[in-house]
C-alpha positions in Angstrom: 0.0 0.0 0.0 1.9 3.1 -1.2 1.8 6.1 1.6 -1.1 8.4 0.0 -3.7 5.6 0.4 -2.3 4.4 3.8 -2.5 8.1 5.2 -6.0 8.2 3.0 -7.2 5.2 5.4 -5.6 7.0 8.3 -8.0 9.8 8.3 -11.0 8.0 7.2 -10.6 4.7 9.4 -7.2 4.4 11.4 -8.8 0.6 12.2 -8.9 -0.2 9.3 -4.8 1.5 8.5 -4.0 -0.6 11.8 -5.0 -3.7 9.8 -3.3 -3.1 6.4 -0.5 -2.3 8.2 -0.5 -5.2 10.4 -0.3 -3.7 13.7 -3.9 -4.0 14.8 -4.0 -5.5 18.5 -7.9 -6.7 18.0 -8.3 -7.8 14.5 -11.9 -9.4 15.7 -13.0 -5.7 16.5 -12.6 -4.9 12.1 -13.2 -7.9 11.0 -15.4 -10.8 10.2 -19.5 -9.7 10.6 -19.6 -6.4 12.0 -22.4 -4.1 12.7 -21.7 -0.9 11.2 -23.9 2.5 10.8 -27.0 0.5 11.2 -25.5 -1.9 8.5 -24.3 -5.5 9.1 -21.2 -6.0 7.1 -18.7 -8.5 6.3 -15.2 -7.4 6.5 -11.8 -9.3 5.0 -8.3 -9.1 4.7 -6.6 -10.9 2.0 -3.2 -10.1 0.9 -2.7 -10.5 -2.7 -6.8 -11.5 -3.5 -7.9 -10.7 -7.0 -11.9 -11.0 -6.2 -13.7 -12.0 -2.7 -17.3 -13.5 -2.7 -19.2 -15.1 0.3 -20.4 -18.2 -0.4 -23.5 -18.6 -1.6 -23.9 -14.5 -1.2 -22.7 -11.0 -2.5 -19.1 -10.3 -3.6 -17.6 -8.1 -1.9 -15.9 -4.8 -2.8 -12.3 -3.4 -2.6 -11.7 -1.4 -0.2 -9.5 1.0 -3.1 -5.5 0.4 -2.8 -5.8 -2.3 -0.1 -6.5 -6.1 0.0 -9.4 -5.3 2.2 -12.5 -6.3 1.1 -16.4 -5.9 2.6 -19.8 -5.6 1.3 -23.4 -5.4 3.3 -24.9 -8.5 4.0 -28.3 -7.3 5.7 -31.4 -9.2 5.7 -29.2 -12.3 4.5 -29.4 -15.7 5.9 -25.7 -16.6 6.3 -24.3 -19.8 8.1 -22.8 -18.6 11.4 -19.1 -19.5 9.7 -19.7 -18.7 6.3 -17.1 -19.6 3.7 -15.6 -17.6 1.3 -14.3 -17.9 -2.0 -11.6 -15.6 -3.2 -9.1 -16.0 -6.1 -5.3 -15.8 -5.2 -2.3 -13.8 -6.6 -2.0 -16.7 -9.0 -5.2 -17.1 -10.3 -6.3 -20.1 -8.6 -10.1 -20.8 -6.6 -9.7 -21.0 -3.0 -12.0 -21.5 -0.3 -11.9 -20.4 3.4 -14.2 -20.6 6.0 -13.5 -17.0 7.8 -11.6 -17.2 11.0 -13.2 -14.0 12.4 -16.3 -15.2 12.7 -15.6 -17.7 16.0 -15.9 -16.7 19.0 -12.7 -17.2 22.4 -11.9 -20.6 22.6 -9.6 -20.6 25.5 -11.6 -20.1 29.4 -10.7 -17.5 31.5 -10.3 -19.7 34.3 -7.5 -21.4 32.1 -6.3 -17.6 31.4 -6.5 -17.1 35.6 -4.6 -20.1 36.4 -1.8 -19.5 34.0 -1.2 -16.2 35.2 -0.8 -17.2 38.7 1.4 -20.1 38.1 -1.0 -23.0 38.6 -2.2 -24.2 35.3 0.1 -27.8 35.8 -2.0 -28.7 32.3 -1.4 -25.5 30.5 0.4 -27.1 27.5 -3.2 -28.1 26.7 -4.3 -24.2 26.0 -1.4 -23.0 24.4 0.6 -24.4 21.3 -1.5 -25.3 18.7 -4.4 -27.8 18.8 -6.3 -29.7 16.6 -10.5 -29.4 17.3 -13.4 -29.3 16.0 -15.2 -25.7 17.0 -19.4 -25.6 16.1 -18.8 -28.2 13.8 -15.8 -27.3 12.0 -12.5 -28.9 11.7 -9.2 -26.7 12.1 -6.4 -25.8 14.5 -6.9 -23.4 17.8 -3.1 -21.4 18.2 -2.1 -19.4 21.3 0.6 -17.9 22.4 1.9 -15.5 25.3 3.4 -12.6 24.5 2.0 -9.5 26.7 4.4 -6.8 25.1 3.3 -7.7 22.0 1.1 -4.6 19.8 0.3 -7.4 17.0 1.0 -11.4 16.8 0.1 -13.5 13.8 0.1 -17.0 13.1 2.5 -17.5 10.3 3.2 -20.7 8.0 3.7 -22.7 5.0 -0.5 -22.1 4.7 -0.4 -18.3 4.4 3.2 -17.8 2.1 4.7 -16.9 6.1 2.5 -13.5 5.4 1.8 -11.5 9.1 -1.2 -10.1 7.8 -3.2 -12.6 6.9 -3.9 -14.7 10.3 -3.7 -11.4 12.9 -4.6 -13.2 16.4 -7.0 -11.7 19.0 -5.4 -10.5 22.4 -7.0 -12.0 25.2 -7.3 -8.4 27.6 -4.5 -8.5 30.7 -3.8 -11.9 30.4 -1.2 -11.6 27.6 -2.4 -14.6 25.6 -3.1 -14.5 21.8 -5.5 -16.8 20.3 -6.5 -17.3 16.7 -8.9 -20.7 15.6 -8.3 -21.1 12.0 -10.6 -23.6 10.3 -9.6 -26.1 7.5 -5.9 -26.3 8.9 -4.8 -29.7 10.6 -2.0 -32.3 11.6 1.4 -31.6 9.4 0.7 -27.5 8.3 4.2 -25.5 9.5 3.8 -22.4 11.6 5.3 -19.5 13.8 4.5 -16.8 15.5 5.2 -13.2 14.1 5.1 -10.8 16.6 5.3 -7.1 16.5 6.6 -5.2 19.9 4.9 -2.2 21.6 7.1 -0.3 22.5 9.8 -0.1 19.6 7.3 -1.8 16.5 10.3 -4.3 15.7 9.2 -7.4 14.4 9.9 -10.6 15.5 9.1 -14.5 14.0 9.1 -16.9 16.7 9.0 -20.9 16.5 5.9 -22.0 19.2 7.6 -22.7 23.2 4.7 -24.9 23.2 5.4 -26.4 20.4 5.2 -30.2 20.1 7.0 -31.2 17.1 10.0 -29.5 15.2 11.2 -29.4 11.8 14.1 -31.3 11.7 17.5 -29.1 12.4 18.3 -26.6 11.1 15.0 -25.5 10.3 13.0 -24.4 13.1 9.7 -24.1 12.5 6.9 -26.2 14.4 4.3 -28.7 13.2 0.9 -29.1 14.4 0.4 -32.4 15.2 -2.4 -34.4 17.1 -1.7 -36.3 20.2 -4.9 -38.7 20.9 -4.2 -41.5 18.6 -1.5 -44.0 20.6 -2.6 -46.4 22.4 -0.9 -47.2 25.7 -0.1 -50.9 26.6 2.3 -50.5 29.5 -0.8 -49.6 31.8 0.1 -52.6 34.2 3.5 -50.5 35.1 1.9 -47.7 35.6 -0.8 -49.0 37.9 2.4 -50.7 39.9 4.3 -47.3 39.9 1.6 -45.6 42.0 2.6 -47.7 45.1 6.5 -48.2 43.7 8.4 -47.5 47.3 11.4 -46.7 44.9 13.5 -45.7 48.2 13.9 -49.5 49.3 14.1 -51.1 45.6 17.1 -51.2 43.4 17.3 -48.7 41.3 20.4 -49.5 38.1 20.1 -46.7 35.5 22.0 -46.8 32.4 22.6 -43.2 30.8 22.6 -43.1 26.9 22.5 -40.8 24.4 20.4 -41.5 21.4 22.1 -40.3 18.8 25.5 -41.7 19.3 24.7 -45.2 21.2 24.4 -46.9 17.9 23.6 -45.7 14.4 22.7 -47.3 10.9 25.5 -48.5 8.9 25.6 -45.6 6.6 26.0 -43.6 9.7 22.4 -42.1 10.0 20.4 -42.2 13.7 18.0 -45.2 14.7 14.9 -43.9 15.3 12.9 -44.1 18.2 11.3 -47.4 17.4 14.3 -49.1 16.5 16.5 -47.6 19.6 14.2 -49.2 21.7 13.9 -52.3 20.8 18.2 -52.5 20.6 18.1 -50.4 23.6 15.9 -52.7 25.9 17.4 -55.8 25.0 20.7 -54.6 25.6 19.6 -52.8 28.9 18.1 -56.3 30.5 21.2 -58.5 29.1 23.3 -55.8 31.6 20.7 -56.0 34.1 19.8 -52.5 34.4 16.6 -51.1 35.5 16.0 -47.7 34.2 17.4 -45.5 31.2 18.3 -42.0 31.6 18.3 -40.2 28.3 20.3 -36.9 27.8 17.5 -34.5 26.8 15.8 -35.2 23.8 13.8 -32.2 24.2 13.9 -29.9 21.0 17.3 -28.5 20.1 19.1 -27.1 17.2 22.8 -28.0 17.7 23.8 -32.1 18.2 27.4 -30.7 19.7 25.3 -29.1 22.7 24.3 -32.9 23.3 20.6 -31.5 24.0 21.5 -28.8 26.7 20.7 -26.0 24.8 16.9 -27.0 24.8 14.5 -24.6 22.5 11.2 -27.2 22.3 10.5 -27.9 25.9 7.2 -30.0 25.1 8.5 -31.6 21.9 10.5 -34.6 21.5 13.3 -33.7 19.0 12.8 -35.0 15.3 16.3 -36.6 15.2 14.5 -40.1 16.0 11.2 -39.5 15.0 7.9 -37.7 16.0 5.9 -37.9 19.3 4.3 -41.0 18.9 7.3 -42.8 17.9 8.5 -42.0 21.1 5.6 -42.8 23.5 6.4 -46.3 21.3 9.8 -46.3 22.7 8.9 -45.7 26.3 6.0 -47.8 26.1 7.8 -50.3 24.9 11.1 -50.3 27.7 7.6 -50.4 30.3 6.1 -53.4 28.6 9.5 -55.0 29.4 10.1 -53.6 32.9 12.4 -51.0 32.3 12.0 -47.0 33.4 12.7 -44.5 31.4 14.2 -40.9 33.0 14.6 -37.8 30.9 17.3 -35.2 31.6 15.3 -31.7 31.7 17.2 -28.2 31.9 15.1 -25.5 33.3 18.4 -23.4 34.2 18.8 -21.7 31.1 17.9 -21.7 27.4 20.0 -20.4 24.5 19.7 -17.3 22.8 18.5 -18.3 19.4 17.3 -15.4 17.7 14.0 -17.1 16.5 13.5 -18.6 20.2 12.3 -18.3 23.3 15.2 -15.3 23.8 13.9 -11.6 23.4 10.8 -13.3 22.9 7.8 -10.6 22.5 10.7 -7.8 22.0 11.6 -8.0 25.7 13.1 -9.6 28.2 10.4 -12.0 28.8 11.3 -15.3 29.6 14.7 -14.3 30.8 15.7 -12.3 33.7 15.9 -8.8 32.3 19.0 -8.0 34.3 21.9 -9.7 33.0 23.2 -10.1 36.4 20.5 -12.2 36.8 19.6 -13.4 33.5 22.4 -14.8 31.5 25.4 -17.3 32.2 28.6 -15.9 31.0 30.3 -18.9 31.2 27.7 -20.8 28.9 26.3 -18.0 27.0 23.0 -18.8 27.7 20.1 -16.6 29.7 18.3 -17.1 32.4 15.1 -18.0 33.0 12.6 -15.1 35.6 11.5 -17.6 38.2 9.7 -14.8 40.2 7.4 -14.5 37.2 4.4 -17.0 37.2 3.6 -17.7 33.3 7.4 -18.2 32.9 7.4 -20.5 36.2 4.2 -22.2 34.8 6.0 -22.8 31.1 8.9 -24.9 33.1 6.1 -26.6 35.7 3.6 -27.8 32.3 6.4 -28.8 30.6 7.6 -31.1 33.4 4.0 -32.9 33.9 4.3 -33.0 30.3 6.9 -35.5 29.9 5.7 -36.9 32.6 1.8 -37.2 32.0 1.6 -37.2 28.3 4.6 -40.1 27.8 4.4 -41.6 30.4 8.5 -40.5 32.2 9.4 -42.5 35.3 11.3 -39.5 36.4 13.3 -36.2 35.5 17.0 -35.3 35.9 16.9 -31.8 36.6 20.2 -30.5 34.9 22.9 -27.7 37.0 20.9 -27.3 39.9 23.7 -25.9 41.5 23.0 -22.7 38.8 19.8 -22.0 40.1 20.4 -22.3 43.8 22.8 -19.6 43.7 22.9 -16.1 42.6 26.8 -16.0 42.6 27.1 -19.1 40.8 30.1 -18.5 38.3 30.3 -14.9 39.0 32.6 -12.6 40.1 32.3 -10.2 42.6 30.1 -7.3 41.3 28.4 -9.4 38.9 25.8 -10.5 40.9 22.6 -9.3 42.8 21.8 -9.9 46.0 18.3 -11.3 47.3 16.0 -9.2 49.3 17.7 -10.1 52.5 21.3 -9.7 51.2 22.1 -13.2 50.3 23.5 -15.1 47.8 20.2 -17.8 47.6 17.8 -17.0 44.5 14.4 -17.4 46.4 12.8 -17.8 43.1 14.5 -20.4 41.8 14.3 -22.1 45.2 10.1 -21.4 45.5 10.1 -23.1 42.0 12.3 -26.5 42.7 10.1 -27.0 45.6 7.2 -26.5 43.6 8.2 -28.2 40.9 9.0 -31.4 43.4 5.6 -31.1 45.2 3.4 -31.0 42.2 5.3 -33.9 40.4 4.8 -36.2 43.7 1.1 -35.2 44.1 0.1 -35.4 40.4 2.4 -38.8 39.8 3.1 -40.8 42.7 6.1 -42.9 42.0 8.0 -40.7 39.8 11.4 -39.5 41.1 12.8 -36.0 40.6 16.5 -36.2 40.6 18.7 -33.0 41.0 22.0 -33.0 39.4 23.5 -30.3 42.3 27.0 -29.9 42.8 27.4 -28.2 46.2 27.0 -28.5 50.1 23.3 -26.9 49.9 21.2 -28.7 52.8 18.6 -30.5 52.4 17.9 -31.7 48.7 16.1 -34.3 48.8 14.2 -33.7 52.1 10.7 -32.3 51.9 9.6 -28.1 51.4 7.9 -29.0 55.2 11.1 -28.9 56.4 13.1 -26.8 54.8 14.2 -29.2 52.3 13.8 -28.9 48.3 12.0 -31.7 47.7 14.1 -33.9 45.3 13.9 -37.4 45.3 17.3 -37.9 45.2 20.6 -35.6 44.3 23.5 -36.7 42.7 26.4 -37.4 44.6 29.3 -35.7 43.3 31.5 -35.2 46.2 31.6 -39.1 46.1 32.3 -39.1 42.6 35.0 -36.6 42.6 36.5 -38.3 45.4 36.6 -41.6 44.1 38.1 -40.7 40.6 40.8 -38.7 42.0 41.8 -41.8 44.3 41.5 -44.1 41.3 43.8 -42.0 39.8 46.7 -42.6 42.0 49.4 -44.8 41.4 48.9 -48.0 44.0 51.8 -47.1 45.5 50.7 -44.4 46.9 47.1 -44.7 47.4 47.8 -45.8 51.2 48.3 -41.8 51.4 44.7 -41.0 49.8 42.2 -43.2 52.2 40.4 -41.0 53.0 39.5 -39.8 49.7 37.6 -43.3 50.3 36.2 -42.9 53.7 35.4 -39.7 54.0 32.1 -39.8 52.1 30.4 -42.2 54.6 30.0 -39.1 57.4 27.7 -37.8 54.8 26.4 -40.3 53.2 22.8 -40.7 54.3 22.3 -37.1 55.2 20.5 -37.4 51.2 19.2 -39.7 49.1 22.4 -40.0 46.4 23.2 -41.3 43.7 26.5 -42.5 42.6 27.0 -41.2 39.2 29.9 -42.0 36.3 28.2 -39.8 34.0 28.7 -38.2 30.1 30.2 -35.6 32.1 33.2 -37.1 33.4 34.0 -38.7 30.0 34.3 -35.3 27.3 36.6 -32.7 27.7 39.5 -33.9 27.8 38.9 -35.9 31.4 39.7 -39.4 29.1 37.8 -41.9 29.2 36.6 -44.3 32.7 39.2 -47.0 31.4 41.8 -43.5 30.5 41.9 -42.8 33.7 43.2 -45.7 35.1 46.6 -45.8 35.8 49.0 -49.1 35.2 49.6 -51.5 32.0 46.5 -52.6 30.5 45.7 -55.1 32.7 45.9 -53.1 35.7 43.9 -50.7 34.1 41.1 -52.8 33.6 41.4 -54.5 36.9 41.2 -51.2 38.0 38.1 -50.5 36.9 36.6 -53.8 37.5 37.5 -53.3 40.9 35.7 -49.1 40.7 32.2 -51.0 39.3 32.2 -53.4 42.4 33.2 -50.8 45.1 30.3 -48.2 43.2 27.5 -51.2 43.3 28.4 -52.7 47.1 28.3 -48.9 48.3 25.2 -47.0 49.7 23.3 -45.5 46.8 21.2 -46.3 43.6 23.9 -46.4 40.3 24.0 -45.1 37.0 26.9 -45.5 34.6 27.5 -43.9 31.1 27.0 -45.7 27.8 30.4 -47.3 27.0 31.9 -47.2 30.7 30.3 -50.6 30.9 32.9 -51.6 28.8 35.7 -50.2 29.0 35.7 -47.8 25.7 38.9 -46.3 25.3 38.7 -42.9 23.5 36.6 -40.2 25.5 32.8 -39.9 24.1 32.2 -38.9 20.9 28.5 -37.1 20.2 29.3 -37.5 16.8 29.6 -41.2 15.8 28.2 -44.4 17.5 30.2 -45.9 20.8 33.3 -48.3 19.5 30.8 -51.7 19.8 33.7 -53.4 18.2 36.4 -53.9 21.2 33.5 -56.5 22.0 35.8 -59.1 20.3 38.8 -58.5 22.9 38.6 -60.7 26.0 39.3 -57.5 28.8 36.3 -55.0 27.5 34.1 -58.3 27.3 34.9 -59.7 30.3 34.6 -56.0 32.1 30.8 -55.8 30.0 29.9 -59.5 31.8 31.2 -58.4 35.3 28.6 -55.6 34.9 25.8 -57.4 34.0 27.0 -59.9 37.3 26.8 -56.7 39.2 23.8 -55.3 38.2 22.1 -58.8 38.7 24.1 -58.8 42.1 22.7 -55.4 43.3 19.2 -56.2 41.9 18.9 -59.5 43.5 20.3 -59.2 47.2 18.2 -56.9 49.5 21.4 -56.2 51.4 22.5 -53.8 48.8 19.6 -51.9 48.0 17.0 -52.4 50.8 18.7 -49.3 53.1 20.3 -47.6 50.3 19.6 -44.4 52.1 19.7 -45.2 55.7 22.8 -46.1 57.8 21.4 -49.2 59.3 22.1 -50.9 55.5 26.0 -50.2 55.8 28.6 -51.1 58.5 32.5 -51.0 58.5 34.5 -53.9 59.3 37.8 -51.8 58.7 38.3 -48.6 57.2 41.8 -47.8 59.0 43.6 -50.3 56.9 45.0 -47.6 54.3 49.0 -48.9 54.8 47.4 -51.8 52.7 44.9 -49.9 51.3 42.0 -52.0 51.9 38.5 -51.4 52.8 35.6 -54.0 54.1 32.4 -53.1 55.2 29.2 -55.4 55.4 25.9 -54.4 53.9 22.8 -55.4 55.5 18.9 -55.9 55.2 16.4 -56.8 58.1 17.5 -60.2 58.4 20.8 -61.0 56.5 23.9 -59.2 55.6 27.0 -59.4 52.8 30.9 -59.4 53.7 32.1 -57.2 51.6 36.2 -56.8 50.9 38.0 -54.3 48.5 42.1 -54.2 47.6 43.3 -51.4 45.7 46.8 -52.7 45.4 48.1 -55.2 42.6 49.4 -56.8 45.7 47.0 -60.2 46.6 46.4 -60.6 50.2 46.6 -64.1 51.8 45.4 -64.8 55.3 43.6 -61.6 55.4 41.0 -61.9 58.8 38.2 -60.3 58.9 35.7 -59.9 61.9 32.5 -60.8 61.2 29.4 -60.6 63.1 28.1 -64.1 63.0 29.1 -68.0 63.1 28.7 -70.2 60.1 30.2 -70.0 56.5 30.6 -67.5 53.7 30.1 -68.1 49.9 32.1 -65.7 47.9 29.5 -65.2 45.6 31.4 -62.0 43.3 34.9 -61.8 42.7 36.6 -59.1 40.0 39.1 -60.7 39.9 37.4 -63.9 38.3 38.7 -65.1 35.3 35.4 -64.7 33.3 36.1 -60.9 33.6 39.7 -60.9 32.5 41.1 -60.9 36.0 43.8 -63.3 37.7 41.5 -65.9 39.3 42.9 -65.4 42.4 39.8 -66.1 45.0 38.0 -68.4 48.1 36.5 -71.4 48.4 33.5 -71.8 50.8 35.0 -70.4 54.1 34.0 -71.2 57.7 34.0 -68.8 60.7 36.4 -69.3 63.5 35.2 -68.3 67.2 38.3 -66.1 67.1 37.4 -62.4 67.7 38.9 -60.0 65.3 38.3 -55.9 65.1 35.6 -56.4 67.9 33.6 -58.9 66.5 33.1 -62.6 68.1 33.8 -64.3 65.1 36.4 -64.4 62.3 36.9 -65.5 58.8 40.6 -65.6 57.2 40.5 -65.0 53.2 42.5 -64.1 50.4 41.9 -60.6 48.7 42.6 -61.1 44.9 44.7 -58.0 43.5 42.8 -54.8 42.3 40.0 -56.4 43.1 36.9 -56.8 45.2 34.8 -59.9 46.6 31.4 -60.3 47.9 31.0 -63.0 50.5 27.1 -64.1 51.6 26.1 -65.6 54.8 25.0 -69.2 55.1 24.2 -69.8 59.0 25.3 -72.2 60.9 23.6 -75.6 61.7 23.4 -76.6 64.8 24.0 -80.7 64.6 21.3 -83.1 66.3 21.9 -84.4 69.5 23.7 -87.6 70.3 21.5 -90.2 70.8 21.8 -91.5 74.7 23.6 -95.1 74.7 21.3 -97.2 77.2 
């Protein structure tokens, strides 16, 4: 529209200028059936329309040097939605059934609860839906964006054109909502949005979008989520009353796209990575897979961190329902499925959720507040409710909509603190001059209590970093709420001893014993993650010192000190056996070292553990509580040994651990009972590469040792560690009385 007819339409209807020039904040107020001057109308806006007609009525007339059309349709008998039939820029029919003519879709009590914070279910409002409204099939979009002076839906279906699908603002609530009829499953759309303030223009993919295009394009698909049928429904039924705290809990961490690929290098998809996945995961014997997020993101090297679709499953592997297939399918074979989640920050993609209305509206607008440095990424505003609603419907989500046995919420430790990575000066202080961020902390806790109310059995695991108190004890107290927090002292601790030289490890004990005065202040668990395997840390076997040998017995003898000691387990794709190169995002784990006898023999004593720890209540029954774990002798670091038994209600396991290529013969023990003791797990066995040195069936002596009335005398194989079980002793019938 050239500038005399735009400032022509200024004088004689600025409404109708607003609209031409697509910055009309209530497009349902001009268009559509109005009531004008005692006339009804019809009123359209058709960019690039040769000729308009209502179907089965009057054409209607240019409006003269605009694409807005109208014509009086008094005493007429239209259809409520009338259709109308218009010829294009290139000549072609089409037919539309007008969008102006439907009335609000979305409640205001869905409006009310999303403003305060409490709409758990809000991905159901906004996004885009398919429904049927009065009969008539399309697609209900909505989107926040309170700053905004204008927000259109945009897509493959209107040439990405801003003026042709204007939304209508829903008053103080900041939500934008447009039902356009005809469109379904598979049409492509953003939001365009045009700011207040400044009138810059921005196109924005959907937050609540539900499926991507896949990488690099952005845009997101509307797609329908009522068709799958679930079939894991005895699981869930049995989740409900899971007491996960006393159960053995084995999780084996993977990342999709470089577990295992096609042979021409190409990801699995979701269908096919589960069924490899879950017969791979029960021949190790664990119970649960954690995924790195596979929540929307555009670059593979961020591994999924740098999350964009937080309510969309990314299109690497497939599309929503090929995933509810794959964790459907890991339930129908008892095995849970945990999803890493990042609510501490998103990245700054310009077509994102970053600057998102023209603002700083999901982000903190200070950047003291509201962007890591170290990352460059921003900050989510916990103190404002829609954004703390966005993170809270996305967790029940992934949780409600495919079925998730649990969420690992990522860096923890960012959100806790306002000083986190910061130097002095580049932080903020909270209201009462501390270094806590009371938002952040009002969310976790939040975020924890709504999971555990709306699905019971479900576990909320914090990857946190620090000393903060409390984690994973309940808001009632003063706690956060977790379920359980990762334990990363332990970790740290245990890697840096494993990374002495033997000789000198007797130096170093208690790198080893110190984590047992805090061990069951939380509920941890004991994690050789992704992270400890990238940038430039080597990988598990890498760190290892000694010949190759060593280095495996090394880390045979890690495994069976991490799955005898308090705390559920989780292990990193390829630390199970033994890869050698650090993990590489890019290409599939090196599968073939299978065929050498040390990495097989380290991926069998795995599986032995795992169906150890899942089998014998001793090692898993008091995970969390000190009345599961008991030293024999944690002084011993000349010979740097540990032992320690682990017990149930009614039985316990002997367990003894030498970090020295040294074998120890005649090595007492106290124990606590008479009878014998099976040595049911030894490292050092030759079926996992080690030496073979080990015990026969051994029998108590009433010989106190370490202040215990009974003692047993064993060998401890080198680098290595063995698990001996109980068998009682048997009291032998009475002699018979000669007569």
């Amino acid at each position: 529209m050239n500038s005399s007819v735009s400032s022509s339409l200024q004088a004689s209807d600025p409404r109708l200028a607003l609209i031409v020039e697509a910055r009309h904040h209530d497009p349902f107020s001009v268009l559509g059936r109005q009531h004008e001057a005692g006339d009804d109308i019809v009123r359209v806006f058709l960019p690039g329309a040769q000729k308009v007609q209502i179907e089965n009525g009057p054409e209607l007339s240019r409006i003269e040097g605009t694409d807005l059309f109208q014509g009086s349709i008094k005493g007429l008998n239209l259809p409520l939605h009338y259709a109308l039939l218009w010829i294009d820029g290139q000549g072609r029919q089409r037919r539309t059934i007008d969008p102006y003519t439907f009335a609000p879709q979305i409640p205001d009590f869905d409006l009310y609860l999303f403003n305060t914070g409490k709409h758990w279910h809000i991905y159901r409002v906004l996004g885009a839906h398919v429904r049927t409204v009065d009969g008539i099939a399309g697609t209900l979009f909505a989107v926040w964006a309170p700053n905004a002076e204008r927000v259109s839906v945009v897509g493959d279906f209107n040439n990405w054109d801003g003026r042709c699908h204007p939304m209508r603002c829903r008053h103080t609530s900041g939500v934008w909502e447009l039902f356009i009829p005809g469109l379904g499953e598979g049409a492509l759309y953003k939001f365009e949005i045009r700011n207040r303030q400044h009138g810059t223009v921005f196109v924005k993919t959907d937050p609540y979008g539900r499926l991507f295009e896949l990488r690099p394009n952005t845009a997101a698909i509307v797609v329908r989520e009522d068709k799958y049928t679930w079939q894991d429904q005895e699981w869930m039924r049995k989740r409900q009353k899971w007491d996960w705290q006393h159960q053995p809990i084995s999780i084996y961490e993977v990342h999709l796209g470089s577990w295992r690929r096609k042979s021409d290098g190409s990801f699995l998809n979701y269908r096919e990575l589960a069924e490899q996945l879950v017969t791979y995961v029960k021949q190790q014997g664990f119970t649960h897979i954690e995924l790195l997020p596979i929540t929307e993101h555009p670059l593979d090297a961020s591994w999924g961190y740098q999350t964009t679709g937080y309510y969309a499953p990314t299109s690497r592997f497939g599309n929503p329902e090929d995933f509810r297939w794959f964790v459907d399918y890991c339930h129908q074979n008892n095995i849970g499925v945990i999803l890493d989640w990042v609510p501490a920050h998103f990245p700054k993609d310009a077509w994102a959720l970053a600057w998102f209305d023209g603002t700083s509206l999901y982000e903190h607008a200070d950047p003291r507040r509201g962007e890591h440095r170290d990352w460059g990424t921003l900050i989510y505003d916990f103190g404002r409710y829609e954004v703390k609603n966005f993170l809270l419907g996305s967790a029940m989500y992934w949780l409600e909509e495919f079925h998730l046995d649990g969420l690992r919420v990522d860096a923890v430790a960012s959100m806790l603190y306002l000083d986190y990575s910061r130097q002095p000066g580049d932080w903020v202080p909270n209201k009462y001059g501390g270094n806590e961020n009371l938002e952040a902390i009002d969310f976790l806790r939040e975020l924890n209590s709504v999971a555990q109310q709306q699905h019971p059995g479900s576990m909320i695991i914090a990857e946190e970093s620090t000393a903060w108190p409390q984690v994973t004890r309940p808001p009632w107290v003063g706690g956060l709420g977790f379920s359980m927090k990762w334990n990363m002292g332990w970790m740290h601790d245990t890697l840096l001893y494993f990374s002495k030289d033997p000789v000198f490890r007797k130096y170093h004990h208690d790198q080893l014993t110190f984590g047992l005065l805090y061990s069951f202040t939380e509920n941890f668990v004991l994690p050789f993650s992704h992270d400890e395997v990238v940038h430039g840390k080597g990988s598990m076997l890498g760190k290892m010192p000694g010949d190759e040998w060593q280095k495996f017995a090394n880390l045979r003898l890690l495994y069976t000190y991490m799955f005898t000691y308090p705390g559920k387990k989780l292990l990193f794709m390829g630390n199970e056996f033994g890869q050698v190169p650090e993990w590489n995002y890019a290409k599939e784990l090196e599968w073939f070292v299978l065929q050498y006898p040390y990495h097989r023999g380290l991926q069998t004593l795995v599986a032995d553990l795992n169906r150890l720890y899942v089998s014998r209540p001793e090692l898993y029954r008091y995970d969390f509580h000190s009345q599961g774990f008991e030293w024999i002798d944690c002084h011993d670091s000349l010979q740097s040994t540990l032992s320690y038994l682990r017990k149930s209600d009614d039985s316990f396991l002997v367990v003894a651990l030498n970090f020295t290529p040294v074998p120890r013969h005649d090595y007492r023990l106290g124990v606590p009972a008479p009878g014998r003791y099976q040595e049911i797990l030894n490292s050092d066995s030759e079926f996992y590469g080690g030496s073979n040195v080990g015990n026969a069936l051994i029998e108590a002596e009433p010989l106190p040792w370490m202040g215990r009335p009974y003692s047993i005398s064993l060998t401890l194989p080198p680098l290595a560690g063995v698990v001996f079980c109980h068998q009682p002793a048997v009291d032998s019938a009475p002699a018979e009385s000669s007569s």
